[in-house]
C-alpha positions in Angstrom: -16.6 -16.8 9.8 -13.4 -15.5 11.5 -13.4 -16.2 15.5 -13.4 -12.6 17.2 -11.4 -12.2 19.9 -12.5 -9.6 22.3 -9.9 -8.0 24.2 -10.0 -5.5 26.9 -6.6 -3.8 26.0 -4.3 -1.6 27.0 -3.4 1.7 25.3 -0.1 3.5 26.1 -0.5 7.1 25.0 3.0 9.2 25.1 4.8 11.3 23.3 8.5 12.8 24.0 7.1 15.9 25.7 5.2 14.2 28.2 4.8 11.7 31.0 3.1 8.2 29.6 -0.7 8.3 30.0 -2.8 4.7 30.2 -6.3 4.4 28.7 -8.2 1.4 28.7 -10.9 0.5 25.4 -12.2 -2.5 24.2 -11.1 -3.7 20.1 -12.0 -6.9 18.0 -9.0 -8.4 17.4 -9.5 -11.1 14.2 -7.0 -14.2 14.1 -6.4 -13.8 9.5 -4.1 -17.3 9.1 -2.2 -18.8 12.2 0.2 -21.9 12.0 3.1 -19.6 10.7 6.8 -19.1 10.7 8.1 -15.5 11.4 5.6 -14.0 8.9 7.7 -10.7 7.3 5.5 -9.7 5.0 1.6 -9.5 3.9 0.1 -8.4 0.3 -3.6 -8.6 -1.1 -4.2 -10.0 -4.1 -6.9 -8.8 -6.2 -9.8 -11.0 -4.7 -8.4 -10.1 -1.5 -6.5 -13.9 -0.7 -3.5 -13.4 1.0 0.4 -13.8 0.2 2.7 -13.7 3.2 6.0 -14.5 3.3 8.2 -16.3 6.3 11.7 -15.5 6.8 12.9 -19.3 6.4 11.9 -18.7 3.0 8.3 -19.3 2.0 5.9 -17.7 0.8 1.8 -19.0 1.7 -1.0 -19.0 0.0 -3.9 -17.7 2.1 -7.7 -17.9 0.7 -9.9 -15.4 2.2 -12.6 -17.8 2.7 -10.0 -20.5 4.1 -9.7 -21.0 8.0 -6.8 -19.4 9.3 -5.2 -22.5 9.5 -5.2 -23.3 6.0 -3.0 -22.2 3.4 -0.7 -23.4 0.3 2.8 -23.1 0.0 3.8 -21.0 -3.5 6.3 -22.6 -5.8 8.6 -21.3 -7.5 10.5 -19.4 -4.8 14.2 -18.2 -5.1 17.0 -19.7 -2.5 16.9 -17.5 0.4 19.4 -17.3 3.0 18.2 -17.8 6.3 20.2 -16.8 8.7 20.7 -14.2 11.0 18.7 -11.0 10.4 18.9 -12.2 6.7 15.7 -14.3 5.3 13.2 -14.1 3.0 11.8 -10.4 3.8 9.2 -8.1 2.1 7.0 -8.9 -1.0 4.9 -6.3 -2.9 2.8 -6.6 -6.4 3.2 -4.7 -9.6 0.5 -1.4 -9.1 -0.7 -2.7 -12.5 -1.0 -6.8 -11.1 -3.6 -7.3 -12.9 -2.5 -6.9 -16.2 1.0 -7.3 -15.3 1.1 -9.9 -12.7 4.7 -9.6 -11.6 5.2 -10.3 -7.6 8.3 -8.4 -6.3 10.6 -10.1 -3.4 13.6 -8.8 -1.2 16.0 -11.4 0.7 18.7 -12.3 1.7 21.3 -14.5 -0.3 24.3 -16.4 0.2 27.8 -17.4 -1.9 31.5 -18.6 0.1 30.1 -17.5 3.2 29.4 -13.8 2.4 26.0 -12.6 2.2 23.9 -9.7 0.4 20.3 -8.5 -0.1 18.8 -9.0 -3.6 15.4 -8.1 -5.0 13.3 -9.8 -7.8 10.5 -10.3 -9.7 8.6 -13.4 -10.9 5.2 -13.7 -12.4 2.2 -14.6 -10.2 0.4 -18.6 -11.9 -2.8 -19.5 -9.6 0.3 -20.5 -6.8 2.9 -20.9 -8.5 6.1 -18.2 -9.6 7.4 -18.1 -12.9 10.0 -16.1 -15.1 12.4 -15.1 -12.1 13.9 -12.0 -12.5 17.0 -10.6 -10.6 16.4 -6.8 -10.6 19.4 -5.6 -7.8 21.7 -7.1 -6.0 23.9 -5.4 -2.9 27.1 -4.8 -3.3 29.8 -5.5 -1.6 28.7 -8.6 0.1 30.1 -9.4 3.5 30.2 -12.1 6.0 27.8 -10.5 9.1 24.3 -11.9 8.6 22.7 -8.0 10.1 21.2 -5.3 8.7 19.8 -6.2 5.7 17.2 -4.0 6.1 14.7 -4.4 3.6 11.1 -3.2 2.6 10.0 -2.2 -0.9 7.4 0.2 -2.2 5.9 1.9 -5.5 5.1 5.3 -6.2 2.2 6.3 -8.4 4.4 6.9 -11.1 5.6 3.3 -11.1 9.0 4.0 -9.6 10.4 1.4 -6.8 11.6 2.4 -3.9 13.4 0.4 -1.6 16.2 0.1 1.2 19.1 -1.9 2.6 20.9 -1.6 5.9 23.9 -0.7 6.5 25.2 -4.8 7.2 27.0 -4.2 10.4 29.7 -1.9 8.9 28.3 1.8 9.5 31.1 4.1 7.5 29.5 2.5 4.4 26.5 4.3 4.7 28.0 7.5 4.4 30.0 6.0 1.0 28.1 6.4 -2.6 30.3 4.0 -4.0 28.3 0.8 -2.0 24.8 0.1 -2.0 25.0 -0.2 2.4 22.8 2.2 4.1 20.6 3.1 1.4 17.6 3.8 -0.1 17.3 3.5 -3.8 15.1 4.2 -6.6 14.4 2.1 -10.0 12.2 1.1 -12.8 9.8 -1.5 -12.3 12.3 -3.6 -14.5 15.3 -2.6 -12.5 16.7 -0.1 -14.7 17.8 3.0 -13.5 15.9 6.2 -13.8 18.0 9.0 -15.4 17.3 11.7 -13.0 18.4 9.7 -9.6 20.8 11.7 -8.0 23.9 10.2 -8.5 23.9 9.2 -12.0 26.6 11.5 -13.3 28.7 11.6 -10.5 31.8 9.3 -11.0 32.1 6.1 -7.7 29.0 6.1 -7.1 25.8 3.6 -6.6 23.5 4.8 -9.8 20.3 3.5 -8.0 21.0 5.5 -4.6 18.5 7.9 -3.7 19.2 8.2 -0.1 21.8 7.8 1.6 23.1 7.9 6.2 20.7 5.4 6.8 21.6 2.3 9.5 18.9 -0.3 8.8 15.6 0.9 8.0 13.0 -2.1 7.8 10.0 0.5 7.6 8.9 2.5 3.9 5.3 3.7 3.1 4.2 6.4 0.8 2.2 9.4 2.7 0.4 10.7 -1.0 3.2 11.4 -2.6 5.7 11.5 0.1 8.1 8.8 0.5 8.7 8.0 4.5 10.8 5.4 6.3 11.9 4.0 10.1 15.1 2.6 10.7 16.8 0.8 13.7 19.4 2.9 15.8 21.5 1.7 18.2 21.1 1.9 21.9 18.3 4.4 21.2 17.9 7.0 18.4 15.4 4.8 16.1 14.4 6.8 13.3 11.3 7.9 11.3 12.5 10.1 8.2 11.0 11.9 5.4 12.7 10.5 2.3 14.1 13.0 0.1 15.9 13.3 -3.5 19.7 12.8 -2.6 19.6 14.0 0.8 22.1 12.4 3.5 20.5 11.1 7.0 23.1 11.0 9.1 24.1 7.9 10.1 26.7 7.6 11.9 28.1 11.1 11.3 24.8 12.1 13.6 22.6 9.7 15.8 20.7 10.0 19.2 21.5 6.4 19.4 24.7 5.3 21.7 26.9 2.5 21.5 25.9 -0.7 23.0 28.8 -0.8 25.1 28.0 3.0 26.1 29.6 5.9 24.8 28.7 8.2 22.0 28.4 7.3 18.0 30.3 10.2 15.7 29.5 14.1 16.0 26.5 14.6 17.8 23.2 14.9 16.9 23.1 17.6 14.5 25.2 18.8 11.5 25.1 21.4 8.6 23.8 19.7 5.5 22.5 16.6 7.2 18.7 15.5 7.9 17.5 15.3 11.1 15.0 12.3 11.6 11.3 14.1 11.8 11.0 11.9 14.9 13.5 9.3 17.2 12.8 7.0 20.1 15.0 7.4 22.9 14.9 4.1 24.6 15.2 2.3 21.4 11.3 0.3 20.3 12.9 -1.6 17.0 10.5 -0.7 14.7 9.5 -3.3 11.7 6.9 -2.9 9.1 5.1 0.1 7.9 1.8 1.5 6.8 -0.1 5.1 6.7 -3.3 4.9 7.5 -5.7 7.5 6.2 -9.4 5.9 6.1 -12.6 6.0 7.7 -13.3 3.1 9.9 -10.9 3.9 12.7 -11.6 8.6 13.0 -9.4 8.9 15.7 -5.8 6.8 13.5 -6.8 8.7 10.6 -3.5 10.4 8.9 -1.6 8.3 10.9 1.4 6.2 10.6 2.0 2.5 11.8 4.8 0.3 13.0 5.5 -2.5 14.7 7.8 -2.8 17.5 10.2 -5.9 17.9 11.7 -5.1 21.6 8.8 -3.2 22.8 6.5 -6.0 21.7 3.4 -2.9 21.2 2.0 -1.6 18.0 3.9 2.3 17.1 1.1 4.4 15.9 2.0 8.2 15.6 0.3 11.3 13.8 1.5 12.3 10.4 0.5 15.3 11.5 2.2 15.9 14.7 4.8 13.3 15.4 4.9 13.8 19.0 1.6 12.4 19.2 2.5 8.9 19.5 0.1 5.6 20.8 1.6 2.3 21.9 -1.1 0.0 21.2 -1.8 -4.0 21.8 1.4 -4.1 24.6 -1.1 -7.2 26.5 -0.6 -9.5 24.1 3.4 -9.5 24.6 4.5 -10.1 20.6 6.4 -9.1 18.6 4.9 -7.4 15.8 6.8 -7.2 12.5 4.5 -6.0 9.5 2.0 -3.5 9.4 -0.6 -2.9 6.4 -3.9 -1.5 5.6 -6.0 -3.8 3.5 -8.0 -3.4 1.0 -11.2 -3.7 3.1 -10.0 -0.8 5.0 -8.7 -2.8 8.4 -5.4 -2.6 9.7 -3.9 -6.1 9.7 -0.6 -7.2 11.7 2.2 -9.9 12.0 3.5 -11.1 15.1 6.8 -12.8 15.2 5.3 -15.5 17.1 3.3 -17.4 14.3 0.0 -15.4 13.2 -1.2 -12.0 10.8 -4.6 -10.5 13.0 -6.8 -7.9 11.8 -8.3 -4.9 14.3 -11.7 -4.5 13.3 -14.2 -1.4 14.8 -15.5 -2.0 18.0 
């Protein structure tokens, strides 16, 4: 039996038009597996046991029917580079894992002091990975240990999607001939699909499907709509609609300021350029991403979730109208990193602090 924690939390409803608004409910709030490391990311397996990875570079083993406390370390796991922003990061399966068992990672790696992000596959054995595959690796590598981004996600056509920051040096986003600042598209085997983008035009990145983008640690698929967050600077976080080709800005346009104050490039608007469908002006450092469109929670439904690293709150917005935005589980001062809706239909969460919770109906 999970322990319930009942907490009398509170909600902080707001949205960019309008002053911040404070409700007070009540939520069951269910401790999943505790004990942990920086848990990045969380997947389901089939019988609903638990994979999570750490950013030091593990990845646990999680039973359902275990205590949250107990767990078994997977081996089999690439060298990860931990260091930094840079660490073992998000892990997805194959759509088709049970007849194709392959587990999908992204991380951070390092060679003569320069780092890069990488992505690979390696088949699931009862705990164990096997048959590693190296799918992508960024190029070019650099010495910075930021903005690696990186989350990863299928579409129902078995394409993978996934992103890497821009690490630290922000002109590259706007250049097709590096894989910084990016969102990019592949087989499930790494190769490249012929209709991306760029694939005829000469310099540049074949696996680019997006490009302007600063770090984006946030990807989900809304049906068949492909949307990610991203960090900004001093303000101007991001939530985008991904789009075939399209450039985001970044740092041609930003409502994010430099640290140090001033402005960042041309404004906030240009000809040709996306505008994000919503920003966050102070900035909440989003993390993690899931769309939430079920039954057990009416009022979230055709919603999206983030966490927030600074903010230490769970983001939740509607899909629908983005100004309509909730800052959710702010008492319990984390620092929430991944976001997911399981397969039972609860909304489970990482906090930076050691533990993955679920929220359960009152």
């Amino acid at each position: 039996m999970f322990r319930f924690i009942l907490l009398s939390l509170i909600f902080y409803a707001c949205s960019s038009n309008s002053n911040t608004e404070q409700e007070v409910n009540e939520i069951h709030i269910e401790p999943v597996v505790e004990n942990l490391t920086i848990p990045w990311a969380l997947a389901f397996l089939p019988n609903g046991d638990h994979l999570i990875t750490e950013k030091e570079g593990k990845i646990l083993w999680h039973k359902q029917a275990d205590p949250p406390d107990k767990f078994t370390e997977v081996q089999g796991v690439p060298e990860v580079y931990d260091g930094g922003q840079g660490g073992l990061m998000d892990l997805v399966l194959h759509p088709d894992f049970q007849k194709t068992p392959w587990v999908y990672l992204t991380y951070s790696i390092s060679k003569d002091g320069k780092k890069t992000t990488r992505v690979s596959r390696a088949l699931w054995d009862n705990g164990a990975l096997k048959n590693l595959q190296v799918l992508f690796t960024a190029e070019p590598w650099f010495r910075r240990n930021i903005h690696f981004g990186s989350r990863l996600v299928f579409d129902s056509k078995g394409y993978m999607f996934f992103t890497v920051g821009d690490r630290g040096n922000r002109d590259l986003a706007q250049d097709l001939s590096t894989h910084n600042g990016k969102v990019f598209r592949l087989h499930d085997d790494g190769s490249i699909p012929k209709d991306n983008p760029f694939v005829s035009r000469n310099n540049a990145m074949k696996e680019i499907w997006s490009y302007g983008h600063r770090n984006p640690q946030g990807l989900v698929l809304k049906g068949e709509e492909l949307w990610a967050h991203e960090h900004g600077p001093r303000g101007g976080d991001e939530i985008n609609l991904i789009q075939k080709g399209k450039n985001y800005g970044w740092p041609v346009i930003t409502y994010g300021k430099e640290y140090i104050g001033g402005s960042i490039g041309e404004g906030v608007t240009k000809k040709g350029v996306e505008n994000p469908k919503k920003y966050y002006i102070p900035s909440i450092a989003p993390c993690g991403m899931a769309y939430y469109n079920g039954d057990l929670f009416p009022k979230w439904k055709n919603s999206f979730f983030s966490g927030s690293l600074v903010l230490r709150h769970l983001n939740r917005v509607s899909a629908q109208d983005l100004s309509e935005e909730e800052r959710l589980l702010s008492s319990l001062e984390k620092r929430f990193r991944e976001v997911r809706v399981g397969p039972d239909g609860f909304i489970y969460f990482s906090v930076e602090e050691g533990a993955i919770y679920r929220i359960v109906p009152k």
